[in-house]
Each structure stands twice: as C-alpha cells, then as structure tokens.
C-alpha angles and dihedrals in degrees: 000000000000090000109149092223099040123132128188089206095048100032111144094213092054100038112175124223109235105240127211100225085052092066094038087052082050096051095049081050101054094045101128105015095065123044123252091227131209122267101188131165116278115245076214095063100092087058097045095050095228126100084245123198119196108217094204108207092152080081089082125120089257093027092259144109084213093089094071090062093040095045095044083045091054088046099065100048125120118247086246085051098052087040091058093037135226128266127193130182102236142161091183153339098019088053096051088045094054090041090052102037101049092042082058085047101039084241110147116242142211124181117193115204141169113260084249097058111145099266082231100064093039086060099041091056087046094045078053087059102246116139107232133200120201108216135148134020091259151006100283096051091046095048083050087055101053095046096057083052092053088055093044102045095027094243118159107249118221123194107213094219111022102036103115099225094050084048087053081044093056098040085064085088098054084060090047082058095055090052106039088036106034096164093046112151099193142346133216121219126193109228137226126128084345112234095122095063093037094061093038090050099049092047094043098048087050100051093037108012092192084061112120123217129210127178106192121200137177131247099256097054108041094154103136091029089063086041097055104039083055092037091239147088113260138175114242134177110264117200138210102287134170082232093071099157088067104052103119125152095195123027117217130285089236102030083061105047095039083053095052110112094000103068096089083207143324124237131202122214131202123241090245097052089057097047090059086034085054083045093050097044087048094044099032097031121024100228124110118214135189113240098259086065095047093056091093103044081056098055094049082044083055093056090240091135097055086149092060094068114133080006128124110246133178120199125188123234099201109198140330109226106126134147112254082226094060091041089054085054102049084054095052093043102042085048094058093042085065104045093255091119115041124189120204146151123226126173109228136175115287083210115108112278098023086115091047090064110052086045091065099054097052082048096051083046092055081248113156107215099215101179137353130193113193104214113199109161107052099040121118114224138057116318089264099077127084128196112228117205104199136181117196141186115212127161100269146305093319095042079052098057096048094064090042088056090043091047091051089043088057105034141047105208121044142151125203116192107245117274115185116194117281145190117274107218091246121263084040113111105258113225127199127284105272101209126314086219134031123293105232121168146190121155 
C-alpha cells in the first residue's frame, strides 16, 4: 500500500488487540523518566456523594499523561529508527511529550502543527528542544504533511492516540490505580482518540475484573460515542470546545477495536457543566485543570453517575495545560452559570449622585459591582435619566435574587438578563428559580 497516509501500526485492516502484559512490560520501562503521580481523595467528595480519587496526571513533567505513551513508544525504537528520528502532527500535549522526551533521549524531533496553533504551545515544543514546522489550516492537513515527511525522510511516524505502544504507555495508569486505590469501584476516563481509557480499562479489568469502567466526553467532540453506537469508527464534526484535547473527529483503529466490549458506557457532558466543573476543582481543590480533565468532575456535577453514589470512584484528571485566557474564561462562564455574575439595566437619575446611589445599595447587599456602561442617547425617558449596564458578582442564586428584589423595590425601569432555572452541583444550596423569562419593568 503506497497510501500517503498509510501506517503499519494504525492500519484499519490489521488492527492489534491491546494486551495486558504489553502495558505491564511498559510500566516497568518508563519507571524513572514519568512521574507516578498522587490519587488522593477529593475535599469535594462529601458533596459529591461518592467516595471520589483524583488521579492527578497534570503533575507530569509537561502537565500530561501523554508522556507515558510517548516515552514507552521511544523505548522500543530501533537504532535505525532513533538515528532517522521520529515526526508526529500535534496542537498540544503529544507534541510537548515528544519535544520533551527525545530531547531527554537525543532522539531528533519533528513536530508537525496547523498554522493556528496556540503561540504557546509552538514555543513550549521549541524550549523542549523539537524542531516544528507550521503547515495546513487544520489537523488532518498537517498530519498529511508530516507523513509524507516521515516517507520521505524515513522518520518513524507516532500517532498520539492509536500507536500501540503510546496506548501500553498510557494503560500504565490504569495499573497505578489499582495500587494507590485497591477497593475502586469504578473509574472515569476523559476521551479523545482514546487511547487513554483503552489502555486504563484493559489493565484495570484485568487486575480487578468488577471494576467499571466510564469514558466521559463533551458535546462538541462525540467521536467514540458515534463509533461505538454503530459499531464503527466514523468521522464526526467536531466543534470549538473548552475540552479541546479531546476534539477528535475519528478515534483510533486500535483504540476501537481493544474498547469494544470493556468500556461498561460512555457519557456526554455539556460545555457548561466543564467550565463549573473547571471553577469547583480550582476553589475546592487547588488544582487547575485544562478542560479535557475536568470533563468528568462535570458529568458527576451534573448528576450523570447517579449509580456511583457512596461508591469509590477515581476519576482521572488528565493533564493541566490550559490558556490563561481560556482559564479566565472558564472562570467567568462556570460563575454565571451558577448565578455567581449577574448582568442587569437598570434607568437612574442622570443628577449627581443618582449613581451613588445605586452604588450604595449593591454595597449595603455584599454585592461586588464588576463593570458598569452609562448609556445617554438611546434611553426613553426625560434627559435626566441614565441607563446603567451593569454586571454584578454576588454569592450565588439567592444572593441573586436579593439584589434583583432591591433593585425592583428603588427603581422603576430594569432589565435582568434571563435566567432560566438551573442545576445546582450537588451539595451546593439551591436557590429559587429566578424567572423562567426576563424580567423586564416599567411602572
């Protein structure tokens, strides 16, 4: 097969079965280069209702699990192999873990990504000391591009998600689990490619065969949910989403046909749900998380696992490399989702003091004025009057509702934005529905 984009280790008519003494060989390999990192009870486990683990795979060196995969992979190379050098099509954590790891091994490096790549990530993989080409509008252009680099230059292609020996990499957590958790009743896996939950799930049946097994993915990026329900890989949009690790339009030849029958079931969050889920791990546990590790905290927030409850339950916090952009975001988002950041009008008197005043009655409340937008011209109304655009942080959905019923009590005209009810995270006080439609005013 003379396929540009054909790969012997990836190659849809051979598929290969995932074993578990492969990943056990690959645990034993990577001793010393990846960390064995912490799984230790959750301070939001009480709330939750689950005896809940954090599996916290954002402690690696380049705040990924993907360098056990990468580092197993580079192992096991010929000498012909690591003298020609290895190349791989990225936008994030698999490039940083092959920058990093064949820099540690002298290994030449090429890194493939789309002309959009974050800058970030561009620099990080060239501080590690990869080389990287910008090339193609996408993933899949600039994957064709470095394969036909790899044919060309004889460099030895890895998937970051299907290659067998990344998948044995990754499955060395699913042992660690086992270890550090020895009564786990079940663990949740974020999903991708999927190369993360096949190798957890065949090391962890094996170990512990009643162990169930969930791979949680978002809304915008259904890839193995549609595979599995047709019982085939397929290629599906896949939209912007805060979970962008796991944005993959088709799942792995491997990583498909090793899940089969071992994955207990698949849930899909909303984008909501990650970005609180983002807020509580930051504020109840310290740890900040890029979207793809939160995904499973937001579907137990969501009340998804209702089985789980009184269960113990690990749940694995792939990896921490997130903008601080998008972090300022998630922050923004999950607090208005939960009624944390209110946005309102409201007309007040264009007389001195008329802002004052209204100042003063979000102050007396404990209500933090975040931004305000006087608006003049298009107000109805004499020329006295001024429309306020305010947006507000209070403590929650009844704090909330205070400053709405203060603001009704002082002012004649206002405007909230609509909230429609919402699911508390459990645990969390639930406050009243605030209105199923806007509240809009005029006396």
């Amino acid at each position: 097969m003379h396929d540009v984009e054909y790969d012997e280790y990836c190659d849809p008519n051979n598929p290969r079965k995932i074993k578990y003494d492969d990943i056990l060989a690959a645990s034993r390999r990577i001793v010393g280069a990846v960390q064995r990192t912490p799984c230790t009870k959750a301070n939001m486990s009480e709330k939750l209702g689950m005896d809940l683990y954090l599996k916290q795979e954002f402690m690696q060196y380049t705040g990924c699990f993907k360098e056990r995969g990468v580092r197993n992979t580079l192992c096991l190379l010929t000498e012909d192999q690591k003298r020609y050098g290895v190349i791989s099509a990225s936008t994030g954590n698999h490039g940083l873990s092959m920058s990093y790891h064949t820099t540690q091994l002298g290994i030449p490096c090429l890194i493939v990504m789309p002309i959009h790549a974050p800058i970030t990530k561009i620099s990080k993989c060239e501080a590690f000391g990869a080389k990287t080409i910008l090339h193609g509008a996408n993933m899949a252009e600039a994957k064709h591009h470095a394969m036909s680099i790899s044919k060309e230059k004889k460099m030895t292609y890895i998937n970051g998600y299907d290659h067998p020996n990344v998948i044995e990499g990754q499955g060395s957590i699913g042992i660690e689990i086992i270890e550090q958790v020895p009564a786990v009743d079940a663990i949740l896996v974020p999903v991708g490619g999927g190369s993360l939950i096949t190798g957890i799930a065949i090391a962890a049946k094996h170990l512990k065969p009643d162990t169930e097994i969930y791979g949680v993915q978002t809304e915008k990026a259904m890839g193995m949910v549609e595979a599995l329900r047709k019982n085939e890989r397929v290629r599906v949009p896949v939209d912007a989403t805060i979970a962008d690790g796991l944005a993959v339009n088709l799942v792995g030849v491997n990583t498909f046909h090793s899940l089969k029958g071992i994955v207990d079931k698949m849930i899909v969050v909303k984008e909501d749900w990650v970005a609180r889920a983002i807020m509580h791990i930051v504020e109840e546990e310290r740890f900040v998380v890029e979207g793809a590790a939160a995904v499973c905290i937001a579907a137990v927030m969501a009340g998804l696992f209702p089985n789980l409850k009184g269960k113990k339950v690990v749940s694995v916090l792939s990896g921490g490399n997130i903008d601080t952009t998008i972090l300022a975001r998630a922050l923004e988002r999950g607090m208005a989702s939960e009624g944390r950041l209110v946005k309102f009008k409201v007309t007040v008197s264009d007389r001195p003091g008329g802002m004052a005043e209204l100042c003063s009655m979000m102050a007396n409340l404990g209500v933090t004025l975040r931004d305000c937008i006087p608006e003049r011209a298009w107000v109805k109304g004499d020329v006295f009057s001024v429309e306020m655009k305010v947006i507000a942080e209070t403590r929650g959905w009844d704090h909330t509702k205070e400053l709405i019923e203060q603001v009704k009590k002082n002012y004649k005209e206002y405007f909230f934005q609509e909230m429609n009810e919402r699911k508390e995270a459990p645990g969390a006080k639930r406050g009243p529905c605030l209105a199923p439609n806007p509240v809009c005013m005029q006396k």
